[in-house]
C-alpha positions as CSV (number, residue, x, y, z in Angstrom):
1,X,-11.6,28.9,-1.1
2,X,-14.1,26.1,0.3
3,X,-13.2,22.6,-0.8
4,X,-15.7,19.8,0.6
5,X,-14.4,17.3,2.6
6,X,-14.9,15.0,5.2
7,X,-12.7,12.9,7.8
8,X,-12.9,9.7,8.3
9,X,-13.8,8.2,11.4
10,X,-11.5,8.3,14.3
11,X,-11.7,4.4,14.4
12,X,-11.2,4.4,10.7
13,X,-8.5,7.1,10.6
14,X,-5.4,4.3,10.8
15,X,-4.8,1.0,9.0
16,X,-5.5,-1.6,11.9
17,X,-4.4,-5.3,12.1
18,X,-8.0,-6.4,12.3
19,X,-9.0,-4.6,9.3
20,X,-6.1,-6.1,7.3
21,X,-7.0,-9.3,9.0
22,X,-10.7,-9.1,8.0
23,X,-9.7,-7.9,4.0
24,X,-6.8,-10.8,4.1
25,X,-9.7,-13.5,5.0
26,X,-12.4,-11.9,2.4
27,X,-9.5,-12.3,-0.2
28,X,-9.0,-15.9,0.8
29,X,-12.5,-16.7,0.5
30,X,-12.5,-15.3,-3.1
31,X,-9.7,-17.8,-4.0
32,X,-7.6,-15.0,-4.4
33,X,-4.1,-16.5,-2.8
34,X,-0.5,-16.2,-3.6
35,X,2.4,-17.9,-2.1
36,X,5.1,-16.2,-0.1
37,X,7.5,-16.4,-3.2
38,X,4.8,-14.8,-5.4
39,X,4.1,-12.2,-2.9
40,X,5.0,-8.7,-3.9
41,X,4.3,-5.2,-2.4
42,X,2.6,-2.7,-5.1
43,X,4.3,0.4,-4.2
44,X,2.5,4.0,-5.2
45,X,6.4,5.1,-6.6
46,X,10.1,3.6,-6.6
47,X,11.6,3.5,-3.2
48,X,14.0,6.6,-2.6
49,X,17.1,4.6,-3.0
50,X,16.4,3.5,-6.6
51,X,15.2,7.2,-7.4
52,X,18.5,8.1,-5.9
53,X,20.2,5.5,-7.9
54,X,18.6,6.4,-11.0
55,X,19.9,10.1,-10.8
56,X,23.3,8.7,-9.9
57,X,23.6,6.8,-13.0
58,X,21.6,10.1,-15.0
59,X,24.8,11.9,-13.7
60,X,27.4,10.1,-14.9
């Protein structure tokens, strides 16, 4: 089976503080702030302890 693909970069390969920096500042520049309070992280799916706690409640 032969899938394309491609790697990225070795200097590209890991999330570095200067990228972040550099995305956080372009961000800033849009207008696009939010205050500590209002900050919130997006996660891809529910930390493992609600999943957990969710099965927990399934169960009883």
């Amino acid at each position: 089976m032969k899938v394309p693909f491609e790697f990225a970069p070795a200097h590209l390969s890991r999330q570095r503080a200067g990228a972040v920096a550099a995305y956080g500042a372009r961000l800033f520049l849009e207008g696009k702030t939010v205050t500590a309070a209002e900050h919130a992280p997006d996660y891809l799916r529910k930390p493992q302890a609600e999943r957990e706690r969710e099965e927990a409640l399934k169960g009883e």
